[in-house]
C-alpha positions in Angstrom: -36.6 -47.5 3.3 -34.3 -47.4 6.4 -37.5 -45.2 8.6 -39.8 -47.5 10.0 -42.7 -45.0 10.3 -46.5 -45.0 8.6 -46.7 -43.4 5.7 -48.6 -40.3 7.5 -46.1 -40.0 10.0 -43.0 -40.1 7.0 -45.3 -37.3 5.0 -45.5 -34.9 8.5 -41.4 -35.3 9.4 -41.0 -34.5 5.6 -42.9 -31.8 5.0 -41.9 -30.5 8.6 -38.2 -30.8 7.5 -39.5 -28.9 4.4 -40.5 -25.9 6.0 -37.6 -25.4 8.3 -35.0 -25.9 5.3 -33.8 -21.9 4.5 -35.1 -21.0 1.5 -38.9 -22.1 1.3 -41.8 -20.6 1.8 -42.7 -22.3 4.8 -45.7 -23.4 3.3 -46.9 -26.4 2.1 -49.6 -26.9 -0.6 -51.4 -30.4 -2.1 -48.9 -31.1 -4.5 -45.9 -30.9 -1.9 -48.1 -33.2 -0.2 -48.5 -35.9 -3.0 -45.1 -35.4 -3.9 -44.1 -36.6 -0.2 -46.6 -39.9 -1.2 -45.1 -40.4 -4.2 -41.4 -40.7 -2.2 -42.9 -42.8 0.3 -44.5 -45.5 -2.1 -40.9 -45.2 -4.2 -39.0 -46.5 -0.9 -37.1 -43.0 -0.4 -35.7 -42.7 3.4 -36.1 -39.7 5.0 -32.4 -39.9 5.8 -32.0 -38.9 1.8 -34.5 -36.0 1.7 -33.4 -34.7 4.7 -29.7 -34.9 3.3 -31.1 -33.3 0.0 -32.9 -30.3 2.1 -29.6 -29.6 3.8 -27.3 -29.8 0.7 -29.9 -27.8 -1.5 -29.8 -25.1 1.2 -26.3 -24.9 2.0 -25.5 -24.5 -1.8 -27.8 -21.5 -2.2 -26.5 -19.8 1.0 -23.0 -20.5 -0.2 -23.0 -18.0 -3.1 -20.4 -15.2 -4.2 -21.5 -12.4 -2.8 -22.1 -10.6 -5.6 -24.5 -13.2 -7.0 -28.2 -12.1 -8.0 -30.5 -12.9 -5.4 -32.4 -16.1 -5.4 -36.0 -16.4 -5.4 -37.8 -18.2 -2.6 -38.5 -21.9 -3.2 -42.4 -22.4 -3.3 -42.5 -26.1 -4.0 -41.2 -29.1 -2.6 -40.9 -30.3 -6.4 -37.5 -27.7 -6.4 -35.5 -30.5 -4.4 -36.3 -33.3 -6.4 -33.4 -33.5 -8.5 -31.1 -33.0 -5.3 -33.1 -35.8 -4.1 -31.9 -38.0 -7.0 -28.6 -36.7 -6.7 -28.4 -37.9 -3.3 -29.4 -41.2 -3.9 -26.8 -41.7 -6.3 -23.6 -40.2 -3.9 -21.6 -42.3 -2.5 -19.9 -39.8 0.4 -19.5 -40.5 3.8 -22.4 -39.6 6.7 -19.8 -36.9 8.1 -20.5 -34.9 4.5 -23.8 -33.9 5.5 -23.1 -33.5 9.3 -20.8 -31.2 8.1 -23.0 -29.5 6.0 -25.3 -29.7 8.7 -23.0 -27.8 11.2 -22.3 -25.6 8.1 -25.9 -24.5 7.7 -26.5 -23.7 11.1 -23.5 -21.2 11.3 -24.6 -19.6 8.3 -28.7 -19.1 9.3 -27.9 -18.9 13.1 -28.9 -15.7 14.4 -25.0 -13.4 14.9 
């Protein structure tokens, strides 16, 4: 894990990047919480959730406009397989910065 940090401190930035991605709930409930744990103890930087939070988001904002209407996400357990995915891409740092830019525009107040 590249995040020097106790494992409270790695749950709090996690589930507070959690409910500032677009999308949730904004809530967070015991299983999110164990969930978090479970990362932690597996060795998964925050850098990679954080990266999977943001790519997650930006793909459901980035729908045709016609598309149906997704449902809010009400567990933290949605992003896991973007989590995997992540850890498997190999794509420059600018790919989420630009995603990261991308998201803002897109949620930013107009």
């Amino acid at each position: 894990m590249d995040d020097a940090c106790s494992q409270e401190e790695y749950i709090r930035r996690v589930l507070e990047a959690y409910r500032k991605t677009p999308g949730t709930m904004g809530t967070v409930r015991r299983p999110d919480r164990v969930l978090v744990a479970q990362l932690y103890q597996r060795g998964v930087s925050m850098c990679v959730i954080e990266n999977a939070f943001v790519l997650a988001a930006t793909r459901r904002l980035m729908r045709p406009v016609d598309s149906a209407p997704l449902g809010t996400i009400r567990s933290l357990a949605y992003f896991l397989p973007v989590i995997e995915e992540v850890l498997t891409l190999r794509v420059n740092t600018h790919y989420f910065e630009y995603l990261r830019h991308k998201l803002e525009r897109i949620t930013s107040p107009r």
